[in-house]
VOPAGU-2260 file (C-alpha; in pm, 1 decimal, decimal comma):
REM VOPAGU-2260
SITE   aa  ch    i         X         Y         Z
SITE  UNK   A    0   -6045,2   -3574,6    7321,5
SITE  UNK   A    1   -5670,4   -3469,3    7219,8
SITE  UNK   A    2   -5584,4   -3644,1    6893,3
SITE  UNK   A    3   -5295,1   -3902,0    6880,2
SITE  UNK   A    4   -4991,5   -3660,3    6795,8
SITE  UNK   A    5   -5131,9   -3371,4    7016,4
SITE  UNK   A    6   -5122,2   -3638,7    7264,8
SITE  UNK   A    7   -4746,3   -3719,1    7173,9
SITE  UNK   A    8   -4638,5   -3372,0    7182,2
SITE  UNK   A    9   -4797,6   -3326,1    7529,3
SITE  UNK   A   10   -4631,2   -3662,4    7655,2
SITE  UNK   A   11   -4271,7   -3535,1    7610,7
SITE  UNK   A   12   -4411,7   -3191,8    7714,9
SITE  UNK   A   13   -4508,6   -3340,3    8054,3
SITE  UNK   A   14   -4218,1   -3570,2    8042,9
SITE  UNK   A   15   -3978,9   -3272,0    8052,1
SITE  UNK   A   16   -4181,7   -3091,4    8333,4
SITE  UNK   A   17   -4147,0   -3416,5    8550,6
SITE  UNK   A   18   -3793,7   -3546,2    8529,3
SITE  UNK   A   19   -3505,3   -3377,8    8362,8
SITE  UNK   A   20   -3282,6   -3638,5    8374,4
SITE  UNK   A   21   -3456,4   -3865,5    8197,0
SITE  UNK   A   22   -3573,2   -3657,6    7935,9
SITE  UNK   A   23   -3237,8   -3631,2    7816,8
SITE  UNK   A   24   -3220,3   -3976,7    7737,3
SITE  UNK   A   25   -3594,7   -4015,8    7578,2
SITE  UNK   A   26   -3510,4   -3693,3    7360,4
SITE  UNK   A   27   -3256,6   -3853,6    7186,4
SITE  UNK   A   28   -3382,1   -4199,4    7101,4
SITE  UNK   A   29   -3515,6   -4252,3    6762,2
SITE  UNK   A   30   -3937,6   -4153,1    6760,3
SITE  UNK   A   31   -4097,5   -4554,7    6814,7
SITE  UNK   A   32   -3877,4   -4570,6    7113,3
SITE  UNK   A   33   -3904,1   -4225,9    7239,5
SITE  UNK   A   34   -4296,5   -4263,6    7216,5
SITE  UNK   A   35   -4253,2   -4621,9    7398,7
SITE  UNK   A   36   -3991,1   -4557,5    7686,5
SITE  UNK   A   37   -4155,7   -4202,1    7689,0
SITE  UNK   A   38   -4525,2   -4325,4    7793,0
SITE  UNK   A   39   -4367,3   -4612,5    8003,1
SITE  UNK   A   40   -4169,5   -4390,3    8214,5
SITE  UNK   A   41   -4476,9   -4134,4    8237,8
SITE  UNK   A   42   -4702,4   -4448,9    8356,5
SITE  UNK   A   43   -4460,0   -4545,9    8602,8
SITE  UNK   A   44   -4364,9   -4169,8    8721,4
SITE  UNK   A   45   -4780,4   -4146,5    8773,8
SITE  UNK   A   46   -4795,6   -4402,9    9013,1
SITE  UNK   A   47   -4476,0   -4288,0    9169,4
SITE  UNK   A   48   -4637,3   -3931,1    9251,7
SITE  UNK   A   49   -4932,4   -4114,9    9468,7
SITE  UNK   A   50   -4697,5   -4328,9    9672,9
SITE  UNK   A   51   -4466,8   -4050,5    9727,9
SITE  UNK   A   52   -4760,7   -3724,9    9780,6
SITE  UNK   A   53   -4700,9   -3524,7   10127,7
SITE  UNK   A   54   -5080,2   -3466,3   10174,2
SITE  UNK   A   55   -5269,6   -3792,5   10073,7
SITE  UNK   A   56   -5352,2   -4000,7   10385,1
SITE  UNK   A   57   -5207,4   -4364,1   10410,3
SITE  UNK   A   58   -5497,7   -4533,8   10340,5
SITE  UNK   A   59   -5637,4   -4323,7   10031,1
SITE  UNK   A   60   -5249,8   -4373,8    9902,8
SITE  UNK   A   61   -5333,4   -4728,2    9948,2
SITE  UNK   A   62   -5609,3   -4754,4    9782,6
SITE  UNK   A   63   -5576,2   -4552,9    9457,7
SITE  UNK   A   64   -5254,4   -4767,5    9382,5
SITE  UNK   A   65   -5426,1   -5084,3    9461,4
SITE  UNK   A   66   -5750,7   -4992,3    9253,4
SITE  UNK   A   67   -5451,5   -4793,1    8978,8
SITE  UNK   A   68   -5318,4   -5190,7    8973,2
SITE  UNK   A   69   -5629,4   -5359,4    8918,3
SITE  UNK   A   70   -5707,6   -5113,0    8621,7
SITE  UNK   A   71   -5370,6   -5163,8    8482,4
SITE  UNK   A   72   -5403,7   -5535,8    8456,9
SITE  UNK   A   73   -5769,0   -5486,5    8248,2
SITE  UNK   A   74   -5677,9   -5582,0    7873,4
SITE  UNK   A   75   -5827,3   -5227,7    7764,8
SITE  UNK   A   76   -5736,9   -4958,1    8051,0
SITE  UNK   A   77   -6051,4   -4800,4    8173,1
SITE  UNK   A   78   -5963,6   -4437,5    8189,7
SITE  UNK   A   79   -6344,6   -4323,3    8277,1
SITE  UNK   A   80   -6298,9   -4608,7    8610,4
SITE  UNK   A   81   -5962,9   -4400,8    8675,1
SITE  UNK   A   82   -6098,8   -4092,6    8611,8
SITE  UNK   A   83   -6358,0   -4166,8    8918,3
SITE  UNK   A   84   -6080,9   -4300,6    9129,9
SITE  UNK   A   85   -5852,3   -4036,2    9122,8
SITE  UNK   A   86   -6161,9   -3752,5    9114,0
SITE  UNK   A   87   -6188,1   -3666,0    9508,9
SITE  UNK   A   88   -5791,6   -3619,2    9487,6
SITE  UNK   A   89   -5775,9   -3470,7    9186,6
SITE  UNK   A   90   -5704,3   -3103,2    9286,1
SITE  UNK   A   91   -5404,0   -3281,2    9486,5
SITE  UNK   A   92   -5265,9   -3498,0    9231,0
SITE  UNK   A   93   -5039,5   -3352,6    8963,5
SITE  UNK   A   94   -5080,8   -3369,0    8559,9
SITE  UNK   A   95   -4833,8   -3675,7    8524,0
SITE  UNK   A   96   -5110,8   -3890,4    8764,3
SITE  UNK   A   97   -5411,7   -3716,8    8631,9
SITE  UNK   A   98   -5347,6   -3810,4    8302,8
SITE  UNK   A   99   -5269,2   -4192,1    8337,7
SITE  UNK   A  100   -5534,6   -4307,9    8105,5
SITE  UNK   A  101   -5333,2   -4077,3    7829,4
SITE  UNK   A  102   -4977,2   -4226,5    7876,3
SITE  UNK   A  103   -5114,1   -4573,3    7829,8
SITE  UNK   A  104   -5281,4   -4443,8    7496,2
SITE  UNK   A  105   -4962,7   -4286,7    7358,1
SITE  UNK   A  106   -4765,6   -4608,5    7422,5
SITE  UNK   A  107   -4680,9   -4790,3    7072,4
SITE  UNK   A  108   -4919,8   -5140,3    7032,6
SITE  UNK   A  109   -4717,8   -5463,1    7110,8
SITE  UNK   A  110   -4554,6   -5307,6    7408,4
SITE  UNK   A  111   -4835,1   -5160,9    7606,4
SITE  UNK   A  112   -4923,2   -5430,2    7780,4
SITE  UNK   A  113   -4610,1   -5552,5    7922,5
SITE  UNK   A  114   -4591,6   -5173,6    8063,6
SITE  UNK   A  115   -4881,6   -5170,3    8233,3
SITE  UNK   A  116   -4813,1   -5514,1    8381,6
SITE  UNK   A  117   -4455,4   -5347,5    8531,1
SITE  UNK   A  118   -4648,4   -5025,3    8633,2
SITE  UNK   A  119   -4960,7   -5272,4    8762,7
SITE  UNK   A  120   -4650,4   -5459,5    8961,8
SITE  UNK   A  121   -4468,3   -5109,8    9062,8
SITE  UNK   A  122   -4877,6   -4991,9    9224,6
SITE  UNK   A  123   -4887,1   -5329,0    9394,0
SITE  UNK   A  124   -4549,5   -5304,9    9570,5
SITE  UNK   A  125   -4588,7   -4928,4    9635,1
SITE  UNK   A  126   -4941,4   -5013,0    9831,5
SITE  UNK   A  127   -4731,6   -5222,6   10043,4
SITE  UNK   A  128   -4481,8   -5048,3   10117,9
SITE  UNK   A  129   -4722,3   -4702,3   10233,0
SITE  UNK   A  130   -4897,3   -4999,0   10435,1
SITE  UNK   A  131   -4540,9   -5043,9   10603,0
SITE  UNK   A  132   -4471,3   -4674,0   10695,6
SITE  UNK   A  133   -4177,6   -4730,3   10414,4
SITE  UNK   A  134   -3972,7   -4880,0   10690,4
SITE  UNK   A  135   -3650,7   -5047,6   10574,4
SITE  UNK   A  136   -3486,3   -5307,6   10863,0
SITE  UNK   A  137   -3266,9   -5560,9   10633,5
SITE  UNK   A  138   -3074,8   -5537,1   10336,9
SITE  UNK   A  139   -3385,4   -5800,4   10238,1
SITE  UNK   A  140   -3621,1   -5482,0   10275,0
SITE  UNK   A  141   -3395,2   -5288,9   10144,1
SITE  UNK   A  142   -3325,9   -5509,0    9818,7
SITE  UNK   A  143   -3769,8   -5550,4    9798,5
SITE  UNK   A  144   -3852,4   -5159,3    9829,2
SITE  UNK   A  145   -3582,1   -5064,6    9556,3
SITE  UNK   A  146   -3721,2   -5375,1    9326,5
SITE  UNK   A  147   -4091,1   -5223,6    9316,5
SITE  UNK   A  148   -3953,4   -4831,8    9259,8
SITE  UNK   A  149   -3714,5   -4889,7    9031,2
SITE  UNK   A  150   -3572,3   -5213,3    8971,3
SITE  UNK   A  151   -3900,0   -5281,9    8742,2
SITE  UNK   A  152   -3787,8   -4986,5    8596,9
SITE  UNK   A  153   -3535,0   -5168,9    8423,2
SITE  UNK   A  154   -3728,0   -5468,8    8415,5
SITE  UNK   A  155   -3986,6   -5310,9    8157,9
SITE  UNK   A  156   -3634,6   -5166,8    7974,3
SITE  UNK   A  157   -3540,3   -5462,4    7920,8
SITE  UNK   A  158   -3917,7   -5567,1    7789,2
SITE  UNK   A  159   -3931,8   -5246,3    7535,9
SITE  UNK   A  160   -3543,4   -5313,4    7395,1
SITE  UNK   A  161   -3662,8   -5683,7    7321,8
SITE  UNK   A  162   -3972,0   -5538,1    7135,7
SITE  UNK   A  163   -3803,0   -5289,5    6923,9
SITE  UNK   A  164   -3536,6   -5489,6    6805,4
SITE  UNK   A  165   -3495,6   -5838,5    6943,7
SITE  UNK   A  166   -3199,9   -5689,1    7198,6
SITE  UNK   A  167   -3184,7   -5988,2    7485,9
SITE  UNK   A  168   -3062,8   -5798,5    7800,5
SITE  UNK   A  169   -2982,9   -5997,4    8162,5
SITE  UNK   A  170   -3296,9   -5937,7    8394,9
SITE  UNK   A  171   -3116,1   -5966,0    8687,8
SITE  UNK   A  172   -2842,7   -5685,6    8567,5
SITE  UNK   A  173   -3129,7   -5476,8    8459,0
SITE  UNK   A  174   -3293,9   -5474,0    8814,6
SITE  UNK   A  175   -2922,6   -5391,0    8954,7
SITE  UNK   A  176   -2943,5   -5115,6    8730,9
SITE  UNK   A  177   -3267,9   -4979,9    8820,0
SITE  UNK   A  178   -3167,9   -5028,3    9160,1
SITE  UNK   A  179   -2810,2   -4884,9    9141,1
SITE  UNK   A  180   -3026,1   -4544,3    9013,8
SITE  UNK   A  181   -3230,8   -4523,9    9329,9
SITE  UNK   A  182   -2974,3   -4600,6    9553,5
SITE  UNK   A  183   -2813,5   -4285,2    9496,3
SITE  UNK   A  184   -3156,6   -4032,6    9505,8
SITE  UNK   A  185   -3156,7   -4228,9    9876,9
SITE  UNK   A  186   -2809,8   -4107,6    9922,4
SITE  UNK   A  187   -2878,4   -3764,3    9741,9
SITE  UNK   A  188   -3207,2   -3760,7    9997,7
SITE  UNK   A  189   -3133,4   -3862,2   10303,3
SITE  UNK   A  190   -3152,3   -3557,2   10499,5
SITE  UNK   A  191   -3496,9   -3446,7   10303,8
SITE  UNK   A  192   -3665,7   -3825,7   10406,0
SITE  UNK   A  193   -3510,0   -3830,6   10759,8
SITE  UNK   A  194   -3671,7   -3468,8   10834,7
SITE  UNK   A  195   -4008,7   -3598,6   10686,6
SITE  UNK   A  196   -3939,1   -3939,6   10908,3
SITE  UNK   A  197   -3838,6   -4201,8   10656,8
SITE  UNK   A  198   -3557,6   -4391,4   10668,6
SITE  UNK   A  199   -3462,9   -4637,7   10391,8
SITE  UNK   A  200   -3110,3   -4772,3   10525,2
SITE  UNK   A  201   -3131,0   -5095,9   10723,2
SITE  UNK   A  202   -3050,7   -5104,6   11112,4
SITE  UNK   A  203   -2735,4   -5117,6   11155,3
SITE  UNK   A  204   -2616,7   -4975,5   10815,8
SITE  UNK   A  205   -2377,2   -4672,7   10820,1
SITE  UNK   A  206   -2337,1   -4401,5   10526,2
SITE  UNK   A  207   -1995,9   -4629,4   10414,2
SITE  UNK   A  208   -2260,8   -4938,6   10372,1
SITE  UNK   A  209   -2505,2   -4758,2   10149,9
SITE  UNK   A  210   -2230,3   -4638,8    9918,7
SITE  UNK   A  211   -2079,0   -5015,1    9930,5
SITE  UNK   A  212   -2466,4   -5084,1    9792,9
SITE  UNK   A  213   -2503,7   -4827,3    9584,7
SITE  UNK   A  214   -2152,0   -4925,1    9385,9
SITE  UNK   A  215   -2240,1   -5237,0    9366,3
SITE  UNK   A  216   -2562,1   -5212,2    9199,1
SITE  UNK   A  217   -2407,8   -4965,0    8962,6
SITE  UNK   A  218   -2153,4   -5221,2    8819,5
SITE  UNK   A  219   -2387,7   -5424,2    8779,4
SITE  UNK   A  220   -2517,0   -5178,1    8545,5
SITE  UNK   A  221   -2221,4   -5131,8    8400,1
SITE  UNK   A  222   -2209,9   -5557,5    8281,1
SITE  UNK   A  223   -2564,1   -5484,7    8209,1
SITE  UNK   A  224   -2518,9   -5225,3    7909,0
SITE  UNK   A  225   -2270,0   -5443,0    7799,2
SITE  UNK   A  226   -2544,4   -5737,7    7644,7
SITE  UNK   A  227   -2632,0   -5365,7    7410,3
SITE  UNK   A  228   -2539,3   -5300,2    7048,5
SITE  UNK   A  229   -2777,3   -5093,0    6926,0
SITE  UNK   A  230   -2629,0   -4741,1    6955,8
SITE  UNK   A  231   -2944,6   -4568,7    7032,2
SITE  UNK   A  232   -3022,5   -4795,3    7277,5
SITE  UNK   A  233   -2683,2   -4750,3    7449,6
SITE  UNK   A  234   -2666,5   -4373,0    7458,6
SITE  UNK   A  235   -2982,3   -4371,7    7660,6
SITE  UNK   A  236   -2887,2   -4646,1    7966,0
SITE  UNK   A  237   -2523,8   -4482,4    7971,1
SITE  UNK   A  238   -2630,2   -4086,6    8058,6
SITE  UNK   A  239   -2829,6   -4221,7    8357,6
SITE  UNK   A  240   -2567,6   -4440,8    8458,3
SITE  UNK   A  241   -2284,4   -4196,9    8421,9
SITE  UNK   A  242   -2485,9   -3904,8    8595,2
SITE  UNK   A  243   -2517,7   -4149,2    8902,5
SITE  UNK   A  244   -2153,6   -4239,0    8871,9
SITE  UNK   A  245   -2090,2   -3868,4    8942,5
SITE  UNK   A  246   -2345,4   -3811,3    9159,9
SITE  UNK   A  247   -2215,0   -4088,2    9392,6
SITE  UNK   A  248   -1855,4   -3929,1    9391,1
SITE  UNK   A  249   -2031,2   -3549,0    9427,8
SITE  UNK   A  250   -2169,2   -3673,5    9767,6
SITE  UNK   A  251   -1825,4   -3866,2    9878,2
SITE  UNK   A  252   -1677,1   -3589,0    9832,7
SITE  UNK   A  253   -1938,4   -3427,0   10040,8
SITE  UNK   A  254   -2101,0   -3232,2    9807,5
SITE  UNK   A  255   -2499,4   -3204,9    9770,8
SITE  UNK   A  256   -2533,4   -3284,5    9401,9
SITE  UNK   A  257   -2342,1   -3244,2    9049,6
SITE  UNK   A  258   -2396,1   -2849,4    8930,8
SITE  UNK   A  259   -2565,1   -2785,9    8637,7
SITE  UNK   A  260   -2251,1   -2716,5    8402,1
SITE  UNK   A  261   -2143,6   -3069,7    8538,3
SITE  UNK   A  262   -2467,0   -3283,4    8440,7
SITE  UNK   A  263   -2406,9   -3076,2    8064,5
SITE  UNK   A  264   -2084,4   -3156,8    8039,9
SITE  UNK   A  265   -2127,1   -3524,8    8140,9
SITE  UNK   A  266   -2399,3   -3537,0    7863,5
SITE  UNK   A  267   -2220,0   -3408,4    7628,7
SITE  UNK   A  268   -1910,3   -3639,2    7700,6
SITE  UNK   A  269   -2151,6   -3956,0    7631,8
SITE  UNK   A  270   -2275,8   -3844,4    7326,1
SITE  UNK   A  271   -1954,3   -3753,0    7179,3
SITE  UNK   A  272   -1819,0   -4132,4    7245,5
Protein backbone atom coordinates (compact mmCIF):
# COMPACT_ATOMS: atom_id res chain seq x y z
CA UNK A 1 0.00 0.00 0.00
CA UNK A 2 1.41 3.53 -1.32
CA UNK A 3 1.56 5.91 1.65
CA UNK A 4 -0.60 9.12 1.69
CA UNK A 5 1.90 11.65 -0.09
CA UNK A 6 3.26 8.94 -2.52
CA UNK A 7 -0.30 8.67 -3.26
CA UNK A 8 -0.55 12.58 -3.81
CA UNK A 9 2.39 12.77 -5.94
CA UNK A 10 1.03 9.93 -8.15
CA UNK A 11 -2.51 11.69 -8.30
CA UNK A 12 -1.21 14.82 -10.09
CA UNK A 13 1.22 12.43 -11.88
CA UNK A 14 -1.78 10.61 -13.40
CA UNK A 15 -3.71 13.77 -13.51
CA UNK A 16 -1.20 15.24 -15.99
CA UNK A 17 -1.07 11.97 -18.13
CA UNK A 18 -4.98 12.18 -18.46
CA UNK A 19 -6.00 15.72 -19.23
CA UNK A 20 -3.71 18.58 -19.96
CA UNK A 21 -6.03 21.11 -19.81
CA UNK A 22 -7.07 20.70 -16.64
CA UNK A 23 -3.95 20.17 -15.07
CA UNK A 24 -3.13 23.58 -15.72
CA UNK A 25 -5.70 24.79 -13.58
CA UNK A 26 -5.21 22.09 -10.55
CA UNK A 27 -1.33 22.97 -10.71
CA UNK A 28 -1.83 26.26 -9.72
CA UNK A 29 -4.37 26.19 -6.93
CA UNK A 30 -3.09 26.37 -3.48
CA UNK A 31 -2.21 22.36 -2.10
CA UNK A 32 -5.94 21.58 0.02
CA UNK A 33 -7.60 22.49 -3.17
CA UNK A 34 -5.28 21.03 -5.62
CA UNK A 35 -5.47 17.66 -3.57
CA UNK A 36 -9.48 18.14 -3.52
CA UNK A 37 -10.40 19.29 -7.18
CA UNK A 38 -7.35 17.02 -8.13
CA UNK A 39 -8.93 13.57 -6.77
CA UNK A 40 -12.47 14.83 -7.76
CA UNK A 41 -11.64 15.34 -11.27
CA UNK A 42 -9.55 11.93 -11.30
CA UNK A 43 -12.85 10.13 -9.80
CA UNK A 44 -14.95 11.61 -12.31
CA UNK A 45 -12.32 11.21 -15.37
CA UNK A 46 -12.37 7.21 -14.09
CA UNK A 47 -15.79 6.74 -14.70
CA UNK A 48 -15.61 8.79 -17.82
CA UNK A 49 -12.96 6.25 -19.41
CA UNK A 50 -15.63 3.18 -18.97
CA UNK A 51 -18.52 5.00 -20.58
CA UNK A 52 -16.41 6.27 -23.29
CA UNK A 53 -13.87 2.71 -23.92
CA UNK A 54 -13.92 1.52 -27.79
CA UNK A 55 -13.63 -2.20 -26.78
CA UNK A 56 -15.92 -2.83 -23.68
CA UNK A 57 -19.30 -4.28 -24.78
CA UNK A 58 -22.56 -2.28 -23.93
CA UNK A 59 -23.65 -4.27 -21.35
CA UNK A 60 -20.26 -4.83 -19.32
CA UNK A 61 -20.05 -0.75 -19.77
CA UNK A 62 -23.33 -0.90 -18.12
CA UNK A 63 -22.70 -2.71 -15.53
CA UNK A 64 -19.32 -1.64 -14.08
CA UNK A 65 -20.79 2.01 -13.90
CA UNK A 66 -23.91 0.85 -12.31
CA UNK A 67 -22.05 -1.49 -9.72
CA UNK A 68 -18.95 1.80 -9.80
CA UNK A 69 -22.35 3.88 -8.50
CA UNK A 70 -23.51 1.65 -5.95
CA UNK A 71 -19.87 1.52 -4.45
CA UNK A 72 -19.62 5.19 -4.59
CA UNK A 73 -22.69 5.79 -2.54
CA UNK A 74 -21.18 3.17 0.43
CA UNK A 75 -20.10 5.60 3.38
CA UNK A 76 -16.49 3.89 3.24
CA UNK A 77 -15.63 3.05 -0.61
CA UNK A 78 -14.89 -0.58 -0.93
CA UNK A 79 -11.85 -0.64 -3.11
CA UNK A 80 -11.30 -4.65 -2.66
CA UNK A 81 -15.45 -4.86 -4.13
CA UNK A 82 -14.01 -2.53 -7.04
CA UNK A 83 -11.03 -4.19 -7.38
CA UNK A 84 -13.21 -7.51 -8.30
CA UNK A 85 -15.46 -5.51 -10.52
CA UNK A 86 -13.15 -4.00 -12.67
CA UNK A 87 -10.65 -7.37 -12.57
CA UNK A 88 -11.92 -9.27 -15.92
CA UNK A 89 -11.42 -5.72 -17.68
CA UNK A 90 -8.61 -4.77 -16.10
CA UNK A 91 -5.96 -5.30 -18.87
CA UNK A 92 -8.53 -2.95 -20.91
CA UNK A 93 -9.10 -0.28 -18.52
CA UNK A 94 -6.49 2.45 -18.10
CA UNK A 95 -4.58 3.62 -14.72
CA UNK A 96 -7.04 6.65 -14.09
CA UNK A 97 -10.10 3.71 -13.77
CA UNK A 98 -7.92 1.12 -12.24
CA UNK A 99 -7.06 3.13 -9.54
CA UNK A 100 -10.52 4.54 -8.39
CA UNK A 101 -10.32 3.26 -4.91
CA UNK A 102 -6.94 5.61 -4.70
CA UNK A 103 -8.48 8.97 -5.91
CA UNK A 104 -11.22 8.66 -3.36
CA UNK A 105 -8.40 8.12 -0.65
CA UNK A 106 -6.36 11.17 -1.68
CA UNK A 107 -9.47 13.40 -1.55
CA UNK A 108 -9.25 15.87 1.63
CA UNK A 109 -12.05 14.62 4.59
CA UNK A 110 -15.24 16.85 4.59
CA UNK A 111 -15.42 16.88 0.87
CA UNK A 112 -15.15 13.29 -0.13
CA UNK A 113 -18.35 12.43 0.14
CA UNK A 114 -20.14 14.98 -1.75
CA UNK A 115 -17.60 13.80 -4.67
CA UNK A 116 -18.42 10.54 -4.75
CA UNK A 117 -22.14 11.35 -4.61
CA UNK A 118 -21.48 13.66 -8.08
CA UNK A 119 -19.22 10.84 -9.52
CA UNK A 120 -22.00 8.07 -8.04
CA UNK A 121 -24.63 10.53 -10.06
CA UNK A 122 -22.14 11.04 -13.24
CA UNK A 123 -21.94 6.49 -13.27
CA UNK A 124 -25.70 6.50 -12.99
CA UNK A 125 -26.41 8.83 -15.93
CA UNK A 126 -23.49 7.42 -17.99
CA UNK A 127 -25.21 3.69 -17.60
CA UNK A 128 -28.10 5.24 -19.19
CA UNK A 129 -26.99 6.84 -21.65
CA UNK A 130 -24.59 3.49 -23.09
CA UNK A 131 -28.16 1.80 -22.54
CA UNK A 132 -29.42 4.48 -25.17
CA UNK A 133 -26.71 3.96 -27.89
CA UNK A 134 -25.77 7.78 -26.72
CA UNK A 135 -28.48 8.92 -29.06
CA UNK A 136 -29.34 12.62 -28.78
CA UNK A 137 -33.05 13.59 -30.53
CA UNK A 138 -34.08 16.97 -28.53
CA UNK A 139 -32.37 19.76 -27.17
CA UNK A 140 -34.12 17.90 -23.85
CA UNK A 141 -31.56 14.95 -24.59
CA UNK A 142 -29.24 17.06 -25.44
CA UNK A 143 -29.48 19.38 -22.20
CA UNK A 144 -29.71 15.54 -19.94
CA UNK A 145 -26.50 13.83 -21.62
CA UNK A 146 -24.31 17.08 -21.11
CA UNK A 147 -25.80 17.36 -17.29
CA UNK A 148 -24.43 13.74 -16.32
CA UNK A 149 -20.78 14.34 -18.28
CA UNK A 150 -20.12 17.47 -17.27
CA UNK A 151 -22.61 19.68 -15.93
CA UNK A 152 -22.02 17.73 -12.42
CA UNK A 153 -18.74 18.65 -13.14
CA UNK A 154 -19.44 21.97 -12.05
CA UNK A 155 -21.97 20.91 -9.77
CA UNK A 156 -19.29 19.20 -7.38
CA UNK A 157 -17.13 22.75 -8.15
CA UNK A 158 -19.40 24.44 -6.78
CA UNK A 159 -19.62 21.76 -3.64
CA UNK A 160 -15.57 21.88 -3.10
CA UNK A 161 -15.44 26.06 -3.38
CA UNK A 162 -18.25 26.06 -0.59
CA UNK A 163 -16.04 23.65 1.52
CA UNK A 164 -12.83 25.43 1.29
CA UNK A 165 -13.96 28.70 1.98
CA UNK A 166 -17.67 29.31 2.34
CA UNK A 167 -17.69 30.70 -1.61
CA UNK A 168 -21.73 30.41 -2.52
CA UNK A 169 -21.70 29.93 -6.36
CA UNK A 170 -25.26 29.72 -8.60
CA UNK A 171 -25.92 25.89 -9.32
CA UNK A 172 -27.66 26.49 -12.24
CA UNK A 173 -24.65 28.80 -13.78
CA UNK A 174 -22.28 26.16 -12.66
CA UNK A 175 -24.06 23.34 -14.72
CA UNK A 176 -24.08 25.99 -17.79
CA UNK A 177 -20.57 26.04 -17.24
CA UNK A 178 -19.84 22.49 -17.15
CA UNK A 179 -21.99 22.22 -19.99
CA UNK A 180 -20.68 25.21 -22.05
CA UNK A 181 -17.09 23.00 -21.70
CA UNK A 182 -18.51 19.93 -23.36
CA UNK A 183 -20.32 21.57 -25.85
CA UNK A 184 -17.32 22.55 -27.56
CA UNK A 185 -15.18 18.87 -27.31
CA UNK A 186 -18.76 17.91 -29.28
CA UNK A 187 -17.97 20.60 -31.69
CA UNK A 188 -14.09 19.91 -31.58
CA UNK A 189 -15.35 15.99 -32.16
CA UNK A 190 -17.78 15.73 -34.38
CA UNK A 191 -16.15 14.16 -37.22
CA UNK A 192 -14.19 11.55 -34.72
CA UNK A 193 -17.97 10.46 -33.04
CA UNK A 194 -19.82 10.56 -36.43
CA UNK A 195 -17.08 8.03 -37.98
CA UNK A 196 -17.43 5.83 -34.78
CA UNK A 197 -21.49 6.37 -35.23
CA UNK A 198 -22.47 8.78 -32.50
CA UNK A 199 -24.18 11.68 -32.94
CA UNK A 200 -24.89 14.11 -30.07
CA UNK A 201 -26.74 17.08 -32.00
CA UNK A 202 -30.54 16.86 -31.96
CA UNK A 203 -32.60 16.14 -35.28
CA UNK A 204 -32.94 18.85 -36.92
CA UNK A 205 -29.99 20.89 -35.45
CA UNK A 206 -27.42 22.37 -37.92
CA UNK A 207 -23.59 23.24 -37.06
CA UNK A 208 -24.99 27.23 -36.62
CA UNK A 209 -27.43 25.67 -33.72
CA UNK A 210 -24.74 23.91 -31.78
CA UNK A 211 -22.54 26.99 -31.72
CA UNK A 212 -25.85 29.13 -30.73
CA UNK A 213 -25.72 26.30 -27.68
CA UNK A 214 -22.45 26.19 -27.08
CA UNK A 215 -22.30 30.31 -26.61
CA UNK A 216 -24.88 30.27 -24.64
CA UNK A 217 -23.80 27.94 -22.07
CA UNK A 218 -20.47 29.68 -22.04
CA UNK A 219 -21.96 33.06 -20.85
CA UNK A 220 -23.49 31.54 -18.59
CA UNK A 221 -20.18 30.71 -17.35
CA UNK A 222 -19.05 33.82 -17.72
CA UNK A 223 -22.11 35.30 -14.88
CA UNK A 224 -21.10 32.21 -13.13
CA UNK A 225 -17.35 33.18 -12.19
CA UNK A 226 -18.67 36.31 -11.42
CA UNK A 227 -20.41 35.05 -7.68
CA UNK A 228 -16.01 34.33 -7.19
CA UNK A 229 -13.61 36.38 -5.09
CA UNK A 230 -11.19 34.24 -4.07
CA UNK A 231 -8.32 34.70 -6.56
CA UNK A 232 -7.21 31.20 -6.58
CA UNK A 233 -10.41 30.07 -7.10
CA UNK A 234 -10.91 32.39 -10.11
CA UNK A 235 -7.71 31.69 -11.99
CA UNK A 236 -8.71 28.08 -12.20
CA UNK A 237 -12.64 28.39 -13.71
CA UNK A 238 -11.27 31.29 -16.08
CA UNK A 239 -8.30 29.15 -18.12
CA UNK A 240 -10.98 26.52 -18.95
CA UNK A 241 -13.39 28.99 -19.86
CA UNK A 242 -11.12 31.15 -21.92
CA UNK A 243 -9.48 28.05 -23.74
CA UNK A 244 -13.14 27.14 -24.86
CA UNK A 245 -13.77 30.73 -25.78
CA UNK A 246 -10.95 30.24 -28.31
CA UNK A 247 -11.55 27.00 -29.16
CA UNK A 248 -15.13 27.91 -30.25
CA UNK A 249 -13.76 30.81 -32.52
CA UNK A 250 -10.67 28.26 -33.80
CA UNK A 251 -13.47 26.02 -35.26
CA UNK A 252 -15.70 29.12 -36.72
CA UNK A 253 -13.09 30.03 -38.28
CA UNK A 254 -12.75 26.54 -39.51
CA UNK A 255 -9.88 25.53 -37.90
CA UNK A 256 -9.44 22.01 -36.02
CA UNK A 257 -8.24 23.26 -32.65
CA UNK A 258 -6.11 26.21 -30.93
CA UNK A 259 -2.11 25.31 -31.59
CA UNK A 260 -0.06 24.75 -28.88
CA UNK A 261 1.72 28.31 -28.73
CA UNK A 262 -2.01 29.53 -28.63
CA UNK A 263 -3.34 27.45 -25.49
CA UNK A 264 0.35 28.95 -23.79
CA UNK A 265 -0.23 32.12 -24.62
CA UNK A 266 -3.91 32.16 -23.52
CA UNK A 267 -2.59 30.77 -20.14
CA UNK A 268 -0.29 32.98 -19.68
CA UNK A 269 -2.66 36.01 -20.52
CA UNK A 270 -5.03 34.78 -17.48
CA UNK A 271 -2.50 34.56 -15.09
CA UNK A 272 -0.98 37.81 -15.76
CA UNK A 273 -4.59 39.60 -15.11
Amino acid sequence: MLNHAKLQKDAMRVLKETSRTFYIPIKLLKPTLRMAVGSAYLCMRAIDEIEDHEMLDKQIKQHLLRAARELLLEENFDNTAYKQLIKPHETLLPEVTTRLGDWVSVCPEGISSKVKESTSIMAGGMADWVEKDFIVKSREDLDDYTYYVAGLVGVMLSDIWEWYDGTVTDRSLAVGYGRGLQAVNMLRNQGEDAARGVQFIPDGWTRDDMFAYAKDKLNQADEYIKDIQTKNIILFCKIPLELAKKTLKALESGKEKMSRDEVETTVEQIMKE
